[in-house]
N, C-alpha and C positions, 0 to 999 in steps of 0.2 A: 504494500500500500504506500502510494506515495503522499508526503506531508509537502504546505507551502510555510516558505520561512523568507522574510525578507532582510536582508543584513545590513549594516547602517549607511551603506551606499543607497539603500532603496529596493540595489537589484534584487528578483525573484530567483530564491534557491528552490533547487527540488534536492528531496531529502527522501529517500528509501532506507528505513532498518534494516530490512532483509538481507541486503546486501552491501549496506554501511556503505553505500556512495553519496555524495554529495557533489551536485552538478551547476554551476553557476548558468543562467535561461540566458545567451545572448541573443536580443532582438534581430540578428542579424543570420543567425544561425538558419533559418527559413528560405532562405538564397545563396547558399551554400550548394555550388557546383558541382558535376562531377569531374570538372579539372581541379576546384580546390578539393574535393573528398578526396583526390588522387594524391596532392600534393602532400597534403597531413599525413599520411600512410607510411611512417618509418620505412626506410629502407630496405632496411630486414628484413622484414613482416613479409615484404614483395620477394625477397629471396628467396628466403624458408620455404614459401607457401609454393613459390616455381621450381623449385625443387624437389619437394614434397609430390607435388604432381609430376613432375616428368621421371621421375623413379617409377613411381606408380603406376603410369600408363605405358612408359618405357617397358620397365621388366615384370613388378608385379600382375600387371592383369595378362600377360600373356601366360605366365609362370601356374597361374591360380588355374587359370582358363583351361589349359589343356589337363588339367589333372578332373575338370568338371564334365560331364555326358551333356549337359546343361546348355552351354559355351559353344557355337558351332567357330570355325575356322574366320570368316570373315567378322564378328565381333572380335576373336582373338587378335585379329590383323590388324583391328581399326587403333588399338592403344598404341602405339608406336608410332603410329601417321601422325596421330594428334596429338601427342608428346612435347613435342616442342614449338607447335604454335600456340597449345595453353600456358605452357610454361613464358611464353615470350609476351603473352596476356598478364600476367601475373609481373613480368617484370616492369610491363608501363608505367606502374606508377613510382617506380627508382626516377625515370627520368623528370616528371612533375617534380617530384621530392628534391632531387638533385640541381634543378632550376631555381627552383623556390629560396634553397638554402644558401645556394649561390649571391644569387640577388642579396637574399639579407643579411652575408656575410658582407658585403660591399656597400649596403647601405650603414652596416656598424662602423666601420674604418671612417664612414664621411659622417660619423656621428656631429662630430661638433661643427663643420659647415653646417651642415643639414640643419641643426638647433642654431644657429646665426639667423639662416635664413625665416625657418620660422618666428624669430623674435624680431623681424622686421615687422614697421607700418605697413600695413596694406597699399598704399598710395605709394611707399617709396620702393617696394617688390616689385607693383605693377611697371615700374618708371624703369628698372633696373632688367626686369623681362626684354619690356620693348627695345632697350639699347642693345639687350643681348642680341635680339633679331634683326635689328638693326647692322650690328657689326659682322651679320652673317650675311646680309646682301638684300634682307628685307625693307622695304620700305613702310613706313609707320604712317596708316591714313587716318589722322587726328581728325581730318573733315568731312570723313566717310557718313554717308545714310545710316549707314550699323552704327556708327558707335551710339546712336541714341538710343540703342537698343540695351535695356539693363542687363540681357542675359549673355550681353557678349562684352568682354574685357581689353579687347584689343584685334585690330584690325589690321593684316599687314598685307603688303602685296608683292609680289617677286612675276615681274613681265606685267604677262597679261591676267595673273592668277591672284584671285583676292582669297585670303585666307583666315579664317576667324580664331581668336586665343581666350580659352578659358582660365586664366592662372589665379580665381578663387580658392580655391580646392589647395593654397599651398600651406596650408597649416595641417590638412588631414593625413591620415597615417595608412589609409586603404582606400582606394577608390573602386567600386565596383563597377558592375553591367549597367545600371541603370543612370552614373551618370555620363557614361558613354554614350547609351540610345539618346538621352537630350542633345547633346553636342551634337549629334549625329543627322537628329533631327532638326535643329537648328540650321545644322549645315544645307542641308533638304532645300527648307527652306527658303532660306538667303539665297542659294540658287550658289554658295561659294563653292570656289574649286577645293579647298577642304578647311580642315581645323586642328588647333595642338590643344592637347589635353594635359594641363601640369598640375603635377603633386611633387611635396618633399618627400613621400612615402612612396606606398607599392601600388599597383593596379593588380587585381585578381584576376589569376587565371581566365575564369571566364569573362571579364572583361577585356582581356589581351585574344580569345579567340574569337567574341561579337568584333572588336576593332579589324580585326584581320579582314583583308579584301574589302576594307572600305577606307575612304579620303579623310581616316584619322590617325593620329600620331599622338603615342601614349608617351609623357613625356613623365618618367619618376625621380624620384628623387635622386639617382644616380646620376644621368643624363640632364636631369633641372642644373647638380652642380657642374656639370662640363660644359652647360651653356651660359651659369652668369661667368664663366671663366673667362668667357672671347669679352668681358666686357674690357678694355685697357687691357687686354692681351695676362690679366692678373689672375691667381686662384680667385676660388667666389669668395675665399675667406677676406685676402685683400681687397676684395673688390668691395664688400659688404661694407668691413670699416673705413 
């Protein structure tokens, strides 16, 4: 039976005796992918488990098989066949896991850029964005019809291509799918040729695979710091102060 308990954050626990677990309820957990179900999945777990199965199908069931009257020859035959495409099923989610840990191994090293930039004003980031695109060959349309628009942050253009910048979002620590589909929609929209998506944190797997083969560019916290770099050619750290 489960019990509710609220802890002095507010958050809602769930609380099972039975099995003495206690589970913190994140609101967020209901939009959990299966690119992020895959990335959570210890390493291990994906090894063991393809392991466990490709023994199994490999030598076990043919082993068992032929000692059974049961068992005809073409079930015997199939554990082997499929041996090591389950097996190779089992290991997908190393590479989610391996991605993932990647990434936030590299966002820990840029820990204290990263917490600069968040401790900036919002007014003096957005100003600090724009020169970065700026110093990359964009050009910054201050007089554009978009910018009157509150849900867009910056406006740049490179040729003939107008491109819209969302860099709200630089204080959060995860961006998902849904605020991709906005951006995305927005872009629609506007009729622009595309848009940059910035955070100082991560974008969720399923946000990085909705982005895929459309005219957005997930910009995180890693790549946020390699672009206020081009500002005066400085780290973002020098850049910032």
């Amino acid at each position: 039976m489960w019990h509710l308990f609220c802890d002095v954050s507010g958050s809602v626990l769930l609380f099972n005796p039975s099995f003495h677990l206690c589970n913190k309820m994140n609101p967020m957990r209901k939009d959990l992918s299966i690119f992020d179900f895959l990335a959570q999945i210890p390493w291990w777990v994906s090894v063991s488990l393809s392991t466990f199965f490709y023994v199994l199908l490999k030598f076990a069931v043919p082993y068992f098989g032929a000692q059974s009257i049961l068992v005809n020859e073409v079930h015997i035959s199939l554990g082997p066949v499929f041996a090591p495409v389950v097996a190779l099923v089992f290991l997908t989610p190393v590479t989610f896991s391996l991605l993932q840990s990647n990434r936030k191994k590299k966002l820990y090293d840029l820990k204290e850029e990263i917490q600069l930039i968040q401790n900036l004003p919002w007014q003096q980031f957005k100003a600090l964005v724009a020169e970065a695109y700026k110093q990359t060959g964009y050009i910054i349309m201050e007089d554009s019809s978009f910018s009157a628009d509150p849900n867009i942050d910056l406006v740049i253009r490179k040729s003939a291509n107008l491109y819209l910048v969302q860099c709200r979002y630089w204080q959060n620590r995860k961006l998902g799918k849904r605020e991709v589909k906005n951006i995305c929609s927005l872009t629609h929209a506007r009729q622009a040729s595309g848009a940059f998506l910035l955070t100082t944190g991560i974008f969720t797997n399923d946000a990085r695979h909705y982005a895929a083969g459309r005219p957005i560019s997930l910009v995180d916290g890693i790549e946020l710091v390699e672009l206020l770099s081009k500002v005066h050619g400085n780290s973002a750290a020098e850049t910032i102060q």
